[in-house]
N, CA, C and O atoms as a DFTB+ gen file, in Angstrom:
516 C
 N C O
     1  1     126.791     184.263     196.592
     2  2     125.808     183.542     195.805
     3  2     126.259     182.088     195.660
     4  3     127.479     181.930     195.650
     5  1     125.398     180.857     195.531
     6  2     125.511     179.791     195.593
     7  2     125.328     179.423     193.991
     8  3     124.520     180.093     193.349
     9  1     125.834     178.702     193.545
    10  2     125.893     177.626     192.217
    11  2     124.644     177.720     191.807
    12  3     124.411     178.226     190.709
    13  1     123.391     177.140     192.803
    14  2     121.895     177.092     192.578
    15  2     121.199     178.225     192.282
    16  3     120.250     178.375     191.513
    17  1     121.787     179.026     192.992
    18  2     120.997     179.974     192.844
    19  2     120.874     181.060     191.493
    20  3     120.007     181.866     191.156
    21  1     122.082     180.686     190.960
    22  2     122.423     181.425     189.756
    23  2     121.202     181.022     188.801
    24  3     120.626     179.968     188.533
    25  1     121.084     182.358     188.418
    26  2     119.576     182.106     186.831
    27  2     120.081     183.028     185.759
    28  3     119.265     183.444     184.937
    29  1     121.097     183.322     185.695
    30  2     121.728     184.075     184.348
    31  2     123.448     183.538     184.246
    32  3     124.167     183.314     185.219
    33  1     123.757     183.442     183.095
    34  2     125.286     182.952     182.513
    35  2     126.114     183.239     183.511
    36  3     126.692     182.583     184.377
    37  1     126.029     184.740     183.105
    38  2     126.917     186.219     183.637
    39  2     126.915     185.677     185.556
    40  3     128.041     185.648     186.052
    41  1     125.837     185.328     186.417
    42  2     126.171     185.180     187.489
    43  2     126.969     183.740     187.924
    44  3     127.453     183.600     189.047
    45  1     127.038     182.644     186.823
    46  2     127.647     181.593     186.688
    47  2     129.530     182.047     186.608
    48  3     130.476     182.031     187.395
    49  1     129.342     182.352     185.431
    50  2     130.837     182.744     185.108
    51  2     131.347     183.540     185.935
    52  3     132.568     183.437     186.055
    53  1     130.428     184.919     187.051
    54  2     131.347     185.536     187.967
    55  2     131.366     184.950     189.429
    56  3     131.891     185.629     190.312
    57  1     130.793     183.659     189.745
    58  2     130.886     182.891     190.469
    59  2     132.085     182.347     190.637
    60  3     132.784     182.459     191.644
    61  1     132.501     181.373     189.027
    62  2     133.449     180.590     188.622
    63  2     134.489     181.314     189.218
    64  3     134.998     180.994     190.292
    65  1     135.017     182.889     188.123
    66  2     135.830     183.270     188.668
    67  2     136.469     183.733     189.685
    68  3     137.663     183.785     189.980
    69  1     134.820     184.303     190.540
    70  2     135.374     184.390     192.101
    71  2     136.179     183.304     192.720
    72  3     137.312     183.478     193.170
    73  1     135.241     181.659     192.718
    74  2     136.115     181.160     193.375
    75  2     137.265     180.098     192.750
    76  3     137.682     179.096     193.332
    77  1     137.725     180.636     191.235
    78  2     138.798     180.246     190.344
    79  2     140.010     181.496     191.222
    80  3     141.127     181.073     191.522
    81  1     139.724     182.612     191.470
    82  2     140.869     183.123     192.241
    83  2     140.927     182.862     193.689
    84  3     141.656     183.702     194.216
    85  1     140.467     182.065     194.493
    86  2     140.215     181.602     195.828
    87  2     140.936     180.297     195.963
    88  3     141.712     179.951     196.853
    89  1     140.322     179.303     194.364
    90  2     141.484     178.192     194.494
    91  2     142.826     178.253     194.477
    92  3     143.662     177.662     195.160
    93  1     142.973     179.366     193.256
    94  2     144.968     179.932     193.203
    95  2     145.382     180.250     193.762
    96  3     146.522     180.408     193.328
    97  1     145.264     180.729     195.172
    98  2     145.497     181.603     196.081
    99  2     145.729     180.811     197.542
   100  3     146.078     181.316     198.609
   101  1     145.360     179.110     197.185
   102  2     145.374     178.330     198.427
   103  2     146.452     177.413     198.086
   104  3     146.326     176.721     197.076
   105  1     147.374     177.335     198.721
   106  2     148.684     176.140     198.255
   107  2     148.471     174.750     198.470
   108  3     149.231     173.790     198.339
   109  1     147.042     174.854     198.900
   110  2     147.077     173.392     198.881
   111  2     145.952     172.974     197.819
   112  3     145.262     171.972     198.010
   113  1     145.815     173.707     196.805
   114  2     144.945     173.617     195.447
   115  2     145.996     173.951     194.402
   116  3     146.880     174.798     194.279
   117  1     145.353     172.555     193.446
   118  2     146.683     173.185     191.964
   119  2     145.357     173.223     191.060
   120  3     144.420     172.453     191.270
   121  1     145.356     174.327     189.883
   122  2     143.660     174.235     189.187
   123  2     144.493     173.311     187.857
   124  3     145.585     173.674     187.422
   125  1     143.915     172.354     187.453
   126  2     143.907     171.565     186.239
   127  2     142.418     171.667     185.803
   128  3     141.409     171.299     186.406
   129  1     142.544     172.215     184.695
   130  2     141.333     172.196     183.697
   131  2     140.898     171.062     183.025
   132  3     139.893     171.189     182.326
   133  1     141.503     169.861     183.096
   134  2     141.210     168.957     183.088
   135  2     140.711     167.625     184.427
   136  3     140.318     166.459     184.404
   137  1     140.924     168.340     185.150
   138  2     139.834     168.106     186.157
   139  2     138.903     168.453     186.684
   140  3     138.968     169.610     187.099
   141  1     137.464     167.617     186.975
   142  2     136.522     168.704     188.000
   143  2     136.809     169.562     189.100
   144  3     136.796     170.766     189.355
   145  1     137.194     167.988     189.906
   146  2     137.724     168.315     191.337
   147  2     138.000     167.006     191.845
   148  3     137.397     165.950     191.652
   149  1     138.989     167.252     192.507
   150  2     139.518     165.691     193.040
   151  2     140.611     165.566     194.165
   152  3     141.819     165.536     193.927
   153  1     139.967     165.489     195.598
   154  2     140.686     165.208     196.674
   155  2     141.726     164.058     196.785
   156  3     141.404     162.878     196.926
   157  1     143.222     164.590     196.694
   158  2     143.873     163.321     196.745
   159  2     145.102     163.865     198.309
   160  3     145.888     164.790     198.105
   161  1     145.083     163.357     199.324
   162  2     145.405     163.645     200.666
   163  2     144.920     165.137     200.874
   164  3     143.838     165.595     200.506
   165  1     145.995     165.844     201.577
   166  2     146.069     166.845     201.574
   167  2     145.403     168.141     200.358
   168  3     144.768     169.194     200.327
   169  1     145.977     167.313     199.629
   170  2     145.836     168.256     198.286
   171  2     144.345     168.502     197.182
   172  3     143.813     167.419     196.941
   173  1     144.015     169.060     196.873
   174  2     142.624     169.361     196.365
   175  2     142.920     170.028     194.373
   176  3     143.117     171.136     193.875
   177  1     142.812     168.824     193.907
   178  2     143.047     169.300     191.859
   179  2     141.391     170.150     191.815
   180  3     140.377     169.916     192.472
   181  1     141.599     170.929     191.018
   182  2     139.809     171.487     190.190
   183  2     140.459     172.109     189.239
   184  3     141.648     172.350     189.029
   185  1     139.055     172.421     188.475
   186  2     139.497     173.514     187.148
   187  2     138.381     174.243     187.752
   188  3     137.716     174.009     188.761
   189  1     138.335     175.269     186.807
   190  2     137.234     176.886     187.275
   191  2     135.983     176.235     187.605
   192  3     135.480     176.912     188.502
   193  1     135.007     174.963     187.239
   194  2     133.828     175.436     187.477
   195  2     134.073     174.243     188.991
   196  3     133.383     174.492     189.979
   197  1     135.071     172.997     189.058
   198  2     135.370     172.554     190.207
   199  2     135.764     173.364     191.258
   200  3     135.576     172.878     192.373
   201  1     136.390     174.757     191.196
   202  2     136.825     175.551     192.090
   203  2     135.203     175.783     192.613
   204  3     135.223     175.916     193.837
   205  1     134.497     175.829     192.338
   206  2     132.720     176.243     192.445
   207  2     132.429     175.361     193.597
   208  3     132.070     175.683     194.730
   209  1     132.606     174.419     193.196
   210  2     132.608     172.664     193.752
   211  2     132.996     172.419     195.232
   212  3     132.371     172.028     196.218
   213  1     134.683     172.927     194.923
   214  2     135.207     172.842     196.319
   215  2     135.171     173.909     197.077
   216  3     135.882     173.908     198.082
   217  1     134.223     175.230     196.739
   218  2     134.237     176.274     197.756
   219  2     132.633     175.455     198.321
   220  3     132.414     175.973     199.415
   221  1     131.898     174.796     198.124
   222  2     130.806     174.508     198.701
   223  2     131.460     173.371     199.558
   224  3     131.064     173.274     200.719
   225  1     132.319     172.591     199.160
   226  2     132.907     171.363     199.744
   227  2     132.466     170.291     199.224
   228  3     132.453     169.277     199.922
   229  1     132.068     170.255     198.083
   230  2     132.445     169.056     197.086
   231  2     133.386     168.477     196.819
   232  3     134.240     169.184     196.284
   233  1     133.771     166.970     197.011
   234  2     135.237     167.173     196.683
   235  2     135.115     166.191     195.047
   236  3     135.952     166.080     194.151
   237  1     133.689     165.591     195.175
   238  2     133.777     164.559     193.770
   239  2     132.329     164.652     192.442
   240  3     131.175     164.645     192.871
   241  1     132.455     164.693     191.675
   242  2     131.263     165.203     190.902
   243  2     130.072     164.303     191.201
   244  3     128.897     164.638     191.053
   245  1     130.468     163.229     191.599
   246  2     129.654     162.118     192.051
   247  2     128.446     162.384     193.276
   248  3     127.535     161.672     193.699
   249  1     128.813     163.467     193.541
   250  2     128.090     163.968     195.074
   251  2     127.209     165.049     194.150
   252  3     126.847     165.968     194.884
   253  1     126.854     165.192     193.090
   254  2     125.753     166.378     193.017
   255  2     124.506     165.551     191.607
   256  3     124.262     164.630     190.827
   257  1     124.131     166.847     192.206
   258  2     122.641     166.525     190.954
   259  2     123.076     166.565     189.177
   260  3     124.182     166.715     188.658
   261  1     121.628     166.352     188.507
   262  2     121.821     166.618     187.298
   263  2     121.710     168.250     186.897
   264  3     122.412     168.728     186.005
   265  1     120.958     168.867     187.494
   266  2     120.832     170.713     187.638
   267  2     122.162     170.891     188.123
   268  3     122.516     172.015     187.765
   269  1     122.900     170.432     188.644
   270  2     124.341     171.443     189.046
   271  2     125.287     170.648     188.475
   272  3     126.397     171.175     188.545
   273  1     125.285     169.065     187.673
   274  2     126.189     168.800     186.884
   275  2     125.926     169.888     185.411
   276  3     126.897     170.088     184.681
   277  1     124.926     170.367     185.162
   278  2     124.068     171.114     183.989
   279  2     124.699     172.499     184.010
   280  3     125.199     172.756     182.914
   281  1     124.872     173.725     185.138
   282  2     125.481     174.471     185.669
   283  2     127.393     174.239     185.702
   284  3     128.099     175.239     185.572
   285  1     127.870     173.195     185.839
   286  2     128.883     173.266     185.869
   287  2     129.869     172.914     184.553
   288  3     131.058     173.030     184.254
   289  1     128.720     172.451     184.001
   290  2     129.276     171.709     182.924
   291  2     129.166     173.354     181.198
   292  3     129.881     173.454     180.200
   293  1     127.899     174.300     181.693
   294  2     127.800     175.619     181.280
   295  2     129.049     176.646     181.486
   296  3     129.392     177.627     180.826
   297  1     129.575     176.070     182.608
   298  2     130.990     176.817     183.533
   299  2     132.007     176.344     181.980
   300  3     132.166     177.004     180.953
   301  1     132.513     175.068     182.317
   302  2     133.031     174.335     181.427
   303  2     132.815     175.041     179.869
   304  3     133.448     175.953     179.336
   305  1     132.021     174.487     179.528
   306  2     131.521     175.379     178.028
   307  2     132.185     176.471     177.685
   308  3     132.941     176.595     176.720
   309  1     131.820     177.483     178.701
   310  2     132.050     179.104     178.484
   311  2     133.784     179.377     178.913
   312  3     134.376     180.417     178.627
   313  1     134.391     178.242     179.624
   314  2     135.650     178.915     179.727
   315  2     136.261     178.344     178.147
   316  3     137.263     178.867     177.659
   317  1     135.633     177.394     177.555
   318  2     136.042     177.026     176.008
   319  2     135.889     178.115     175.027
   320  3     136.517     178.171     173.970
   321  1     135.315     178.685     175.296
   322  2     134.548     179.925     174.206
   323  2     133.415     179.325     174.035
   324  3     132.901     180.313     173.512
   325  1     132.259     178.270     174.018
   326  2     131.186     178.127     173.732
   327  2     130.469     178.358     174.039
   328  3     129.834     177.682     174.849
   329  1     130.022     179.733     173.478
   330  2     128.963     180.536     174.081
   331  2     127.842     179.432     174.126
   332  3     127.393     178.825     175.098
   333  1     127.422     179.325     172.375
   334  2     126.459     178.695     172.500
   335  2     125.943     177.593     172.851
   336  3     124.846     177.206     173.254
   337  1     127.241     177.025     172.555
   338  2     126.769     175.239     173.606
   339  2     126.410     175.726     175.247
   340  3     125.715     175.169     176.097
   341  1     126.899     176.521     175.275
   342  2     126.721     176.759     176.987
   343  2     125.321     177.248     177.076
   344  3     124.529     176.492     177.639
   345  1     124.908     178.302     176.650
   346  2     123.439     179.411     176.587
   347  2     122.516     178.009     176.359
   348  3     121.500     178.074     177.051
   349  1     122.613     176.581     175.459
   350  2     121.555     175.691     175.309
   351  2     121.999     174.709     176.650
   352  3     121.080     174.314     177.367
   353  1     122.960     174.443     176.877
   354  2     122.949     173.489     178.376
   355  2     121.999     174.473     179.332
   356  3     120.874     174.069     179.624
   357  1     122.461     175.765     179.814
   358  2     122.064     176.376     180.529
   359  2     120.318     176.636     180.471
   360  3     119.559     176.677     181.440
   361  1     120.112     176.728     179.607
   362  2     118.425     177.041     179.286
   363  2     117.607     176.131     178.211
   364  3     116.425     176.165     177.868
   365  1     118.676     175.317     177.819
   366  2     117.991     174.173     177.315
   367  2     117.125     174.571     175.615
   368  3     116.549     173.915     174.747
   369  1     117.430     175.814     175.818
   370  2     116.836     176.129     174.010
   371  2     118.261     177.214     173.340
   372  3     118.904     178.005     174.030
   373  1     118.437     176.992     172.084
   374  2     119.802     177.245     171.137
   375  2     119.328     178.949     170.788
   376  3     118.270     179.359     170.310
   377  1     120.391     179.615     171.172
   378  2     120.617     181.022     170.091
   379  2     121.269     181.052     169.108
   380  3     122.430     180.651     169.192
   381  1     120.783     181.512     167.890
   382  2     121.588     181.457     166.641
   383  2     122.829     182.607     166.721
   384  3     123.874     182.685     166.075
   385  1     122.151     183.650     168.013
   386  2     122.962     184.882     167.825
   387  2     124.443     185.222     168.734
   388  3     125.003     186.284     169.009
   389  1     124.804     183.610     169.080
   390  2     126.009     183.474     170.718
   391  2     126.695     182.561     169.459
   392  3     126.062     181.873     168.659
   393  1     128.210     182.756     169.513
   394  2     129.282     182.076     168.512
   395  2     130.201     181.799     169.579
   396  3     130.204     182.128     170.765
   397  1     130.977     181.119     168.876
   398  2     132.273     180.150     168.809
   399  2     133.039     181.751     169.788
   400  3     132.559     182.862     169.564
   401  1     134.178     181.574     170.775
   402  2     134.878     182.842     170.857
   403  2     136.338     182.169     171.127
   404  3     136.535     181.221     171.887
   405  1     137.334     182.859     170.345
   406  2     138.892     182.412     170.772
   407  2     139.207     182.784     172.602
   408  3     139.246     183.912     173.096
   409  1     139.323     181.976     173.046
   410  2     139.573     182.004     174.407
   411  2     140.923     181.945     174.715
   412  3     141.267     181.217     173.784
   413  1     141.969     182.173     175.341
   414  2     143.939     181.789     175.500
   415  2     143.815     180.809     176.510
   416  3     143.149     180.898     177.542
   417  1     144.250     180.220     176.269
   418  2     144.932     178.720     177.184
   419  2     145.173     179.387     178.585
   420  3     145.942     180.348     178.590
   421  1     144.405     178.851     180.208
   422  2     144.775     178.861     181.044
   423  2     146.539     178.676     181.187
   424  3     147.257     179.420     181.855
   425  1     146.884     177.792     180.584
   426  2     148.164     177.476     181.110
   427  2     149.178     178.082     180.859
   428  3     150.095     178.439     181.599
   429  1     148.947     178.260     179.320
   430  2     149.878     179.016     178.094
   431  2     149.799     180.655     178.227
   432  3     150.729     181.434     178.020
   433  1     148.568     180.955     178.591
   434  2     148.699     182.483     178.751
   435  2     147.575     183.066     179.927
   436  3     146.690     183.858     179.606
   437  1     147.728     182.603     181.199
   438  2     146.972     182.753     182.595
   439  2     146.112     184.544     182.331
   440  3     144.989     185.015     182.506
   441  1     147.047     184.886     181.981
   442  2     146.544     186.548     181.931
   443  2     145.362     186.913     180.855
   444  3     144.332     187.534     181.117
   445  1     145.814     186.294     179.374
   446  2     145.093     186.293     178.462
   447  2     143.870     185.216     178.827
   448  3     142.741     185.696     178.925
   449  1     143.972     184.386     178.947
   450  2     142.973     183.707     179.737
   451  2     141.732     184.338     180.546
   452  3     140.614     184.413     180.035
   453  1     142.034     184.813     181.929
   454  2     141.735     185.720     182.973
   455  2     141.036     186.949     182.382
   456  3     139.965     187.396     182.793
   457  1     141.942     187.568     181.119
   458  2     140.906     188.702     180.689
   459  2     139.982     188.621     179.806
   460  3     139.042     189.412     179.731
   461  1     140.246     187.271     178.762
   462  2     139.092     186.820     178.023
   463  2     137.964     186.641     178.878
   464  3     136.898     187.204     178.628
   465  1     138.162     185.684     180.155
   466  2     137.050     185.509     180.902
   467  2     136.291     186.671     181.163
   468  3     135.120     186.782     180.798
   469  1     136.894     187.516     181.764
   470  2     136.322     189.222     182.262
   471  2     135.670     189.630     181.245
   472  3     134.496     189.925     181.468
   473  1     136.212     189.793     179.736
   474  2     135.421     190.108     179.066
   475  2     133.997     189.451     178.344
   476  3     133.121     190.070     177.739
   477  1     134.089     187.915     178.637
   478  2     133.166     187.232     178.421
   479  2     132.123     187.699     179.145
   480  3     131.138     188.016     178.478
   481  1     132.022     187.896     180.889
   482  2     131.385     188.070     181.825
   483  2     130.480     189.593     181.542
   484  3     129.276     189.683     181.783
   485  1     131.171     190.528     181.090
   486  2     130.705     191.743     180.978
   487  2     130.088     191.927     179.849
   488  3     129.269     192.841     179.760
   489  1     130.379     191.043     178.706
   490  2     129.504     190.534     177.354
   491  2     128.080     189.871     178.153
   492  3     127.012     190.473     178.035
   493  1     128.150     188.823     178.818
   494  2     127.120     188.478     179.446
   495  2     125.986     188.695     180.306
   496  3     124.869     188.177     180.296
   497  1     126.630     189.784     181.237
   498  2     125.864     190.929     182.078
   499  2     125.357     191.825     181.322
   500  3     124.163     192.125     181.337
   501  1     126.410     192.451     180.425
   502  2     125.303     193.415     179.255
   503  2     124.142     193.099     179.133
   504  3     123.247     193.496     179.879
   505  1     123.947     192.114     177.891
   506  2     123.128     191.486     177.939
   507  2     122.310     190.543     178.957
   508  3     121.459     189.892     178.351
   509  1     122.327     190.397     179.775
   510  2     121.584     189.839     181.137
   511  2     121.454     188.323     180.703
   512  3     120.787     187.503     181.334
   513  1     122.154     188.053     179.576
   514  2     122.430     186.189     179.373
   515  2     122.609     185.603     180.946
   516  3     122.804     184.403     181.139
């Protein structure tokens, strides 16, 4: 599935993470969450929703639309815990019923991280968000 094509959260976020384990897995990608994505020689920086980015071959945010800066930036959101800022980027109208969620630090705890995400995703598919 492509970035665009996604029309629910749940297929956003299992996008992300598909190709958030595709970037870790390539030695010539380091993921900084504080970056989109950013080709510098050889080497290729992203965070989860830039890993999105550079599996299409994006290498700069500068190269896409406002619909897939909108999408990536929902990526972004949801690896914060913001459900709900994300559910109103994504669809552009607010749920009272999506909260704040404690998420673990990519860096500080990769695992806790990784399974918050999983469980975010399967919160999201439930519900078909």
């Amino acid at each position: 599935m492509k970035l665009e094509e996604c029309t629910k959260m749940w297929q956003l976020l299992g996008l992300a993470l598909e190709d958030l384990k595709k970037a870790e897995s390539k030695e010539n990608v380091e993921v900084r969450m504080s970056v989109w994505v950013k080709q510098e020689g050889t080497m290729c920086y992203c965070c989860m929703a830039g890993a999105i980015l550079m599996d299409e071959g994006i290498t700069s945010v500068a190269e896409i639309s406002r619909d897939i800066w909108n999408r990536i930036e929902t990526i972004d959101f949801l690896r914060r815990g913001w459900v709900r800022e994300a559910y109103h980027r994504f669809t552009g109208r607010w749920d009272s019923n999506l909260y704040f969620l404690n998420i673990k630090s990519y860096i500080s705890d990769h695992t806790g991280f990784m399974k918050d995400m999983e469980d975010l995703y399967a919160y999201l598919k439930e519900r078909d968000i």
